[in-house]
C-alpha positions in Angstrom: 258.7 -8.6 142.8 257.4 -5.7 140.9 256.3 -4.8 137.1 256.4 -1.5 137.5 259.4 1.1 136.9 260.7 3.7 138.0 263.6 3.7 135.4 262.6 6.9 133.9 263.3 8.9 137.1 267.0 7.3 137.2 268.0 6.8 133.5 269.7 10.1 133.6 272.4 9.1 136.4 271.8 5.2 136.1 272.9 3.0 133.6 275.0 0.2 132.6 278.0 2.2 132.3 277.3 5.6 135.0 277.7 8.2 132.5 279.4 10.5 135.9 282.1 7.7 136.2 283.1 7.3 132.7 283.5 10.9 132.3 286.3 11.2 135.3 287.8 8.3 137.1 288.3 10.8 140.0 285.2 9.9 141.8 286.2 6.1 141.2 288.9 6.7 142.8 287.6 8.5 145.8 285.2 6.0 146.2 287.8 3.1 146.1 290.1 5.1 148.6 287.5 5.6 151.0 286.3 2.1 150.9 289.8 0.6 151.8 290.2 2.8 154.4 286.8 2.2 155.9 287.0 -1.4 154.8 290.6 -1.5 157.1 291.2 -3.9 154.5 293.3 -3.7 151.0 292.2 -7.3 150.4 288.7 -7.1 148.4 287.8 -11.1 149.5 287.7 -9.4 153.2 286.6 -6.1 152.0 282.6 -6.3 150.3 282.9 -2.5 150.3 286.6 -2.3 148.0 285.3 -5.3 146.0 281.9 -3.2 144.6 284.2 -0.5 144.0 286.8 -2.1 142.4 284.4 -4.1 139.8 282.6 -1.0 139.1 285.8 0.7 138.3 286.9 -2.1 136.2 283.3 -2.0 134.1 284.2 2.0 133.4 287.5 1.0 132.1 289.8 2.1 135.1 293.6 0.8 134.3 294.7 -1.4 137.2 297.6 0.5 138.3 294.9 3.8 139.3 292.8 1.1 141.0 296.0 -0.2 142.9 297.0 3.9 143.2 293.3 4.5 145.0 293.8 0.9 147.4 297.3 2.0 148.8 296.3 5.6 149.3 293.0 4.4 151.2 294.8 1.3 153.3 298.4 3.2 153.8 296.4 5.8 155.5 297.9 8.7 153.6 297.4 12.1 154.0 295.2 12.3 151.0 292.5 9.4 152.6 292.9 10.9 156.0 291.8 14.1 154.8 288.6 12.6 152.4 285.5 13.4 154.2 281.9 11.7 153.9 279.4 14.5 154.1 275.8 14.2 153.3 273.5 17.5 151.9 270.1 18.2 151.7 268.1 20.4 149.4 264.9 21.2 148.3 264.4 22.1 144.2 261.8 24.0 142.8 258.4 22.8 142.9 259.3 20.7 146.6 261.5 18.0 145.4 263.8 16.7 148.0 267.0 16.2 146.7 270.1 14.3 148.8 274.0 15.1 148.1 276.3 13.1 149.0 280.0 14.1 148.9 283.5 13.1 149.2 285.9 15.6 150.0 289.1 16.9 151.1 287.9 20.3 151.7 284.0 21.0 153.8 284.1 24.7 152.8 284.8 24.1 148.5 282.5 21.4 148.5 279.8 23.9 150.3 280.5 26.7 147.9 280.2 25.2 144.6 276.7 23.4 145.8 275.3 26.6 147.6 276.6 28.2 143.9 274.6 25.8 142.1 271.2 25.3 143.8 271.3 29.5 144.2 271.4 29.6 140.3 269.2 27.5 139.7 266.1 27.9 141.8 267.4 25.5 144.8 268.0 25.4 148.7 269.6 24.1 151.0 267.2 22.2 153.8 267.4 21.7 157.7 269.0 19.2 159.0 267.0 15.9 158.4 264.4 17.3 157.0 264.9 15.5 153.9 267.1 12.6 154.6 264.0 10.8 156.3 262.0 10.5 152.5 264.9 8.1 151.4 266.2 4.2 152.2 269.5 2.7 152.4 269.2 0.2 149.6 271.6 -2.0 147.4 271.1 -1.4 143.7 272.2 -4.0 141.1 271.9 -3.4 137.2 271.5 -5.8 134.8 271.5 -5.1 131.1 269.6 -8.0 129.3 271.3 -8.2 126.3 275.0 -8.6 127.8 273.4 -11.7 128.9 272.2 -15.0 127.1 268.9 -15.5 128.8 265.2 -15.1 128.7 262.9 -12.9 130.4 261.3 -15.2 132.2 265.2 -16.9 133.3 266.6 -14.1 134.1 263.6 -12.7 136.5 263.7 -16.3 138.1 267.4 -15.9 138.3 266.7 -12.3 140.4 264.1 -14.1 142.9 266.1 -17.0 144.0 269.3 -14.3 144.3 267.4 -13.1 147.5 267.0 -9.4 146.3 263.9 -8.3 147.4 262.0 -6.4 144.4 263.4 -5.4 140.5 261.8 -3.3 137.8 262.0 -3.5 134.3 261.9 -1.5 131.2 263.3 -1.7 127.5 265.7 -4.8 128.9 267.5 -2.9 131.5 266.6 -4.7 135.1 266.7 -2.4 138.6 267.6 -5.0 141.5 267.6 -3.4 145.1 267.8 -6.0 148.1 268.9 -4.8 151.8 272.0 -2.8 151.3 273.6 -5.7 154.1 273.0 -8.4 151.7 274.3 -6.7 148.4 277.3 -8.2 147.9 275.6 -11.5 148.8 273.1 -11.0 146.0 275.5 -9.9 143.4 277.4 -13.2 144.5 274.5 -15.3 143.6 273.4 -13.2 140.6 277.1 -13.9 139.4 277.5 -17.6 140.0 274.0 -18.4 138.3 276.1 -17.0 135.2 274.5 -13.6 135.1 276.6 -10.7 133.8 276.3 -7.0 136.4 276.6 -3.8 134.9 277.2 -2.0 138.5 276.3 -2.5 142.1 276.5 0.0 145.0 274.7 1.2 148.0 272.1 4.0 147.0 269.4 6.1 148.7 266.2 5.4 147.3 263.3 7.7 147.4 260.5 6.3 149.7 257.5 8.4 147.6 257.9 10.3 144.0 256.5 13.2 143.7 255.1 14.4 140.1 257.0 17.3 138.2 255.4 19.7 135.7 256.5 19.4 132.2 257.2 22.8 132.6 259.4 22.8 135.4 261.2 18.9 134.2 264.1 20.5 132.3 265.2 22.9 134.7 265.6 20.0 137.3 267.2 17.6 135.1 269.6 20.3 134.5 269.7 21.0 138.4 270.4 17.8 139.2 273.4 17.0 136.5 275.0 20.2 137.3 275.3 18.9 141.3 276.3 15.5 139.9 279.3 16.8 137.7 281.2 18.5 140.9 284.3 17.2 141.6 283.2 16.5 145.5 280.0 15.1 144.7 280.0 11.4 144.3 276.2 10.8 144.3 272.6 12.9 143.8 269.4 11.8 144.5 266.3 13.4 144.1 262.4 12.2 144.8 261.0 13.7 141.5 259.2 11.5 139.3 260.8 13.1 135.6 
């Protein structure tokens, strides 16, 4: 387990609450939809994938009859799931930060157009094919806010070892998990029956090496990267920068 942190780099997209999900419950949705239909399951006990989506719906606030909405049009294999597609981006931002965009959408050539609209305005590219996806790991990502739960430092950072997540950083009482993105579910499980309270838990791509940003040039890519993050099609955006 490690001390240090990398919190600062995520805080903007990351937090107990995602600030992008509590804004719209469209991309909840999406995501829920998707993982049903992937999932072939409407049941979440036999579906790991509809269960992380559902609980992180529910921690936004979602109303139960838009999470049951999202399940039937993912399982009943409507048009509307049929037509949602998985597509992955990569871009480069100013300065040779290697940003990933991951999107869910019913229409390739929209979703292409508002991104290539973006990263033009704002000092971005797109990147060859793999040329970026290679600097980032499939990881599970669990948050824990300390003070939504009755425990120690010291409890709660044995509590994340014996979980079997494999590393967690720290800083001002908000605790990063990550553990093989097979065994999330698995880790949450144990996190939850030891009595801990989760903020969220989902499948991420984490950045393999960070590469330091000018204070000059941090502000325009914070601004870069919430601009990608508030399309409709986008359900995710990762970038290697350290901010």
């Amino acid at each position: 387990m490690s001390g240090h942190s990398k919190w600062a780099t995520t805080k903007h997209k990351k937090a107990i609450v995602d600030a992008k999900r509590s804004k719209t419950f469209t991309k909840v949705a999406k995501l829920i939809t998707v993982a049903a239909r992937d999932g072939k399951s409407d049941d979440p006990e036999m579906n790991p994938g509809l269960r992380l989506a559902i609980d992180n719906a529910k921690a936004v606030g979602m109303p139960k009859d838009n999470i049951d909405r999202a399940i039937k049009r993912g399982f009943g294999n409507s048009a509307d799931s049929a037509a949602l597609e998985e597509i992955t981006y990569e871009a480069y931002a100013p300065g040779g930060v290697a940003i990933l965009i991951e999107c869910l959408t019913d229409n390739k050539n929209r979703a292409l157009s508002e991104l290539k609209n973006v990263l033009n305005k704002n000092g971005g590219s797109f990147a060859s094919g793999g040329s970026v996806a290679y600097l980032f790991k499939k990881v599970g990502q669990i948050i824990i806010d300390r003070d939504a739960n009755a425990f120690s430092n010291e409890e709660l950072e044995m509590t994340i070892i014996d979980s079997g997540a494999d590393d967690f950083d720290a800083d001002d009482g908000i605790y990063i998990v990550t553990c093989d993105y097979a065994k999330l579910d698995e880790v949450k499980k144990n996190l939850q029956s030891s009595g801990l309270t989760i903020g969220s838990a989902e499948i991420i791509q984490s950045p393999q090496n960070y590469i330091d940003v000018n204070d000059d040039r941090k502000e325009s890519l914070e601004k870069l990267l919430e601009l990608l993050d508030e399309l409709d099609d986008v359900s995710s955006v990762y970038s290697n920068a350290n901010l």
